[in-house]
C-alpha positions in Angstrom: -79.6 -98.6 40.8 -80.2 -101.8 38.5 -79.6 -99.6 35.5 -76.8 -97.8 36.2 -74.9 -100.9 36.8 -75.9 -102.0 33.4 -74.4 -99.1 32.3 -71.6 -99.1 34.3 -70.9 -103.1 32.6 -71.5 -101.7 29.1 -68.2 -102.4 27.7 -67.8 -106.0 28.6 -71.2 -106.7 28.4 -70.9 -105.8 24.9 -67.9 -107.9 23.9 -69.4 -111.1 25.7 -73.2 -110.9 24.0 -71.7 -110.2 20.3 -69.6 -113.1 21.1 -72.3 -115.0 22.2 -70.6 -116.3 25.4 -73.1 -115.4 27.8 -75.9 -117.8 30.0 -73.7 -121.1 30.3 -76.3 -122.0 32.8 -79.6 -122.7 31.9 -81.7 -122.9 28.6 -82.5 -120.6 26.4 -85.8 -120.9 26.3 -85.3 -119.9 30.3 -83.1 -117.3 30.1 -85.5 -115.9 26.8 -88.6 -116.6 29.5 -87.4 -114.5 32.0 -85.3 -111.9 30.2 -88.6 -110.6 28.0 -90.2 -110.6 31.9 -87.5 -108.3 33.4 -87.9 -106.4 29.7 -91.5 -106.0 30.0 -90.9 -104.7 33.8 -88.2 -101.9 32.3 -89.1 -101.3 28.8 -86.8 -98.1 28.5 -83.8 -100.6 29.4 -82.1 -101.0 26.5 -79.3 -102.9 28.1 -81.9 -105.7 29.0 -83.3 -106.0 25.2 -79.7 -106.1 23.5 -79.1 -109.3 26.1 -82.6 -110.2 25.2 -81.9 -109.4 21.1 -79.0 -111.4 21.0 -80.1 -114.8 22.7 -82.7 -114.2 20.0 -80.6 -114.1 17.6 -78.2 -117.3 18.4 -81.7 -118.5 18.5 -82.5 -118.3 15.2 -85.6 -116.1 16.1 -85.3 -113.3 13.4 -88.1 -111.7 13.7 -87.7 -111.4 17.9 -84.5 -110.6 17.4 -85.2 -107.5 15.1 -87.6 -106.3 16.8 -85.3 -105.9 19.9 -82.5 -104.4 18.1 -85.3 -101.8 16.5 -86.7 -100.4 20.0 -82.7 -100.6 21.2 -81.9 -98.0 18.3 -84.9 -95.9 19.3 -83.9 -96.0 22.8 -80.1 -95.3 22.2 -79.4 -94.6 19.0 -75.6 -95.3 18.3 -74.6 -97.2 22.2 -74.9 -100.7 21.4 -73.7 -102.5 18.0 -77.2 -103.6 16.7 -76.3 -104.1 13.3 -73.8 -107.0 14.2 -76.3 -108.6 15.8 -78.5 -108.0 12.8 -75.9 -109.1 10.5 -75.4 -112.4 13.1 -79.3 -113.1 13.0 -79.4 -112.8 8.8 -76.4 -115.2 8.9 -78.6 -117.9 11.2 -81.3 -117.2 9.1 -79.5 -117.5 5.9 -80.2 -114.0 4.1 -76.8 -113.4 3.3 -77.7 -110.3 1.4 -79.4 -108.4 4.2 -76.4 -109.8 6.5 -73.8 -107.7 4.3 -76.1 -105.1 3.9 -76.4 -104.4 8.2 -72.6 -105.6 8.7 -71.5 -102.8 6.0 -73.4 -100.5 8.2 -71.4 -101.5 11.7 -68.3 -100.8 10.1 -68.7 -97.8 8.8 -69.6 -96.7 12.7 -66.9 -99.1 13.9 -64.3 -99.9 11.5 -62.2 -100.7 14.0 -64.0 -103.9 15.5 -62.7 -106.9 14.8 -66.1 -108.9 15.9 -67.6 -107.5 12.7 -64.9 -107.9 10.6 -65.0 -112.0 11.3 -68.9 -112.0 10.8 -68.7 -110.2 7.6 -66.2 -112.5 6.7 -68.3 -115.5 7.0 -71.1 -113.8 5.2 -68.5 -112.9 2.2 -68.0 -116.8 2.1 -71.5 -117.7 1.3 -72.1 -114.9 -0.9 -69.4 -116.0 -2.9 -67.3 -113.0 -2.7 -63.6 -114.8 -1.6 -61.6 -111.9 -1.9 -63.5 -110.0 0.6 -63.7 -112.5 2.4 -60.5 -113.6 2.9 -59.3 -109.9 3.4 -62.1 -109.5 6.3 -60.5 -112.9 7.9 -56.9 -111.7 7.4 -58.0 -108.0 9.2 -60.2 -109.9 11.8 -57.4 -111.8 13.0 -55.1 -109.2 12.7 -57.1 -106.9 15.2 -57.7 -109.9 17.6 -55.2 -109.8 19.9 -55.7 -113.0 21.7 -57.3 -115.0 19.0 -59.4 -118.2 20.5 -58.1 -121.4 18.9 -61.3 -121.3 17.2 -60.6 -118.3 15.1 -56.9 -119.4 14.3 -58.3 -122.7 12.9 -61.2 -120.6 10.6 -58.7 -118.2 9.4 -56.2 -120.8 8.5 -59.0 -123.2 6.7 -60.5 -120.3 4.5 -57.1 -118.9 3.4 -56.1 -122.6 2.5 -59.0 -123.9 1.3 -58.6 -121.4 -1.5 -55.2 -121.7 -2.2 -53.1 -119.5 0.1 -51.6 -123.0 1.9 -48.5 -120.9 3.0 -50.5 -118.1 4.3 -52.5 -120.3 6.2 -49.8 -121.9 8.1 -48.1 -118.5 8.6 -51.4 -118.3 10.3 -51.3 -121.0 12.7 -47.6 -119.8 13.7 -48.5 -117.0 15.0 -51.5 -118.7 16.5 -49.0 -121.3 18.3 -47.1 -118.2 19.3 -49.2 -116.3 21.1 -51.4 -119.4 22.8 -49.2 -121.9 23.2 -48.7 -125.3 21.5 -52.3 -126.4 21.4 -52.5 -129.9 20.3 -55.1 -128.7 17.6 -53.1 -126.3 16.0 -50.2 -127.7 16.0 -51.8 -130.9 14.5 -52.7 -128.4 11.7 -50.0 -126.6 11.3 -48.0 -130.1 10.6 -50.4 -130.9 8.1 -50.2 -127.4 5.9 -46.4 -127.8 6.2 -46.5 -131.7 4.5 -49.3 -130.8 1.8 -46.6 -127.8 0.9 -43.7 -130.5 1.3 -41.8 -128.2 3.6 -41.3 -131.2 5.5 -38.5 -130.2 7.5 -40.4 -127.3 8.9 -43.4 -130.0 10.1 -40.4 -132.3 11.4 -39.0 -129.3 13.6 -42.7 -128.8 15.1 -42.9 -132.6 15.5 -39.7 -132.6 18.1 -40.9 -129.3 19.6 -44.4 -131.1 20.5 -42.0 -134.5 21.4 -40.0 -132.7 23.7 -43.1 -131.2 25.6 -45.3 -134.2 25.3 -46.2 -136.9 28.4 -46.4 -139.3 26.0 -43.4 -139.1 22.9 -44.2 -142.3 21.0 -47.5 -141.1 18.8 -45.1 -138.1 17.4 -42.3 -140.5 17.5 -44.7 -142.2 14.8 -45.4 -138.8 13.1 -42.0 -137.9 12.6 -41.1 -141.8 10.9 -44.6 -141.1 8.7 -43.5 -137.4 7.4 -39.9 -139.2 6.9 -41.7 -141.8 4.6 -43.6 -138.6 3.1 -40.3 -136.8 2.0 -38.9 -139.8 0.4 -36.3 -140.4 3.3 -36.7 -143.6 3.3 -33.7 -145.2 5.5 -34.4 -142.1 7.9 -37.7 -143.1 8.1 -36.8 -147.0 8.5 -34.7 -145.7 11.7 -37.3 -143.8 13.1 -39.5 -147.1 13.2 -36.7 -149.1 14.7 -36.1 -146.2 17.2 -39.6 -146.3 18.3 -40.2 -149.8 18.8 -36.6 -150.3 20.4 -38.4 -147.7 22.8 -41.5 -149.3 22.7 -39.5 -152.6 24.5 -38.1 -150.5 27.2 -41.2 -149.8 28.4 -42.5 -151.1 32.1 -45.3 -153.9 31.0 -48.1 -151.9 32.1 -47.3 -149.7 30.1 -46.0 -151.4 26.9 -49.4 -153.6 27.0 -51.7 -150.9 26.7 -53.7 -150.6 23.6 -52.5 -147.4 22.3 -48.9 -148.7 22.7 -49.9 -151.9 20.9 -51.2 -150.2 18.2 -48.1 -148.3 17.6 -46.3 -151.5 17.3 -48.2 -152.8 14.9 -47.8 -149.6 13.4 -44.3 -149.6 13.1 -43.7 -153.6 12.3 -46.0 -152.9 9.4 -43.9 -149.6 8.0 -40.8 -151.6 8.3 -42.0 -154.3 6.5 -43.6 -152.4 3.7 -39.9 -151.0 3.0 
């Protein structure tokens, strides 16, 4: 009965152990101690060693890990993606090479998963090899429906890091679009936009983020700082004044607060710099 329900969960089990997601309660070493006990009890479960290979494997344990994924291919050749978990252990481990090597091999049985695509990717960076790379990334994210913020803020970083700044906020648009204005990304976003002094782009996300905000004045400081950054000197002199004519409407409670205080010390020092 135990094993057909294994089966049963393949699909999802497999999406949430190659993402490494599993086992938020407890240790590893716990979940390692009683996972190779339940293995020992059904050693033709191969759905109990690829949960047991893969905490291995975030482990850092290559050699445990290897040997798992070995008996898994014996015992169901082709059902479980053992060579992205190979390719995840050689990138803990370091041995980029042997990483590629088992990663190649998953896509040529699943060039369609995205999972491998983003690990390769990450191998490609340490070997070196950036225009892979950044072609796995681009794919990866382009097959991930619902990106994590995570992945948005890798693909963005690698693409700009190596000079594709516009590509990499593109990125983080379409990451904004589909999750929502996360203070993270948006925070990135902003920046990409000033380093490629399309500053009225990065003002227009500023208000967006203003408007939705509980708090406006620490983007009504942003927007008077990206002013200063495009030169616009008097509109950036006005922003300051706007934001600490705001600053003085505030209840007392409120205005006292450190943050607030900060931000008027902020803005007296801006205006007097000008």
């Amino acid at each position: 009965m135990r094993r057909s329900a294994v089966a049963g969960a393949l699909a999802s089990l497999l999406f949430f152990l190659a993402a490494g997601l599993l086992f938020a309660h407890g240790g590893f070493d716990e979940r390692i101690a009683s996972l190779t006990e339940e293995v020992n009890k059904n050693p033709s479960d191969a759905g109990l060693r690829f949960e047991l290979a893969n905490l291995h494997a975030q482990h850092g344990d290559l050699k445990l890990a290897l040997e798992q994924l070995d008996r898994i291919d014996a015992l169901a050749p082709g059902k479980f993606l053992t060579d992205l978990l190979r390719g995840e252990a050689y990138l803990v481990t370091s041995d980029f090479k042997k990483a590629k090597e088992a990663l190649d091999r998953q896509m040529v049985s699943h060039p369609e998963n995205g999972r491998v695509l983003l690990i390769r990717a990450r191998v490609e960076r340490q070997l070196g090899q950036i225009p892979a790379c950044l072609a796995d990334y681009r794919e990866a994210f382009k097959r991930t429906p619902s990106p994590e913020p995570d992945l948005v803020q890798e693909v963005s970083e690698a693409l700009a890091s190596n000079g594709f700044q516009e590509e990499a906020a593109q990125v983080l648009a379409k990451g904004i679009e589909k999750l929502g204005k996360i203070p993270s990304l948006v925070l990135r976003a902003i920046e990409l936009e000033i380093a490629a002094k399309n500053f009225d782009a990065a003002l227009r996300r500023v208000d967006e983020a203003q408007k939705e905000a509980p708090r406006p004045e620490p983007w009504m400081a942003r927007r008077a700082t990206i002013l200063t950054q495009a030169g616009r000197i008097e509109e950036s002199r006005n922003a300051w004044k706007a934001l600490l004519a705001h600053l003085a409407s505030l209840p007392e409670h409120d205005r006292a607060s450190r943050a607030m205080r900060q931000l008027e010390d902020e803005a007296r020092k801006a205006l007097e710099s000008k």
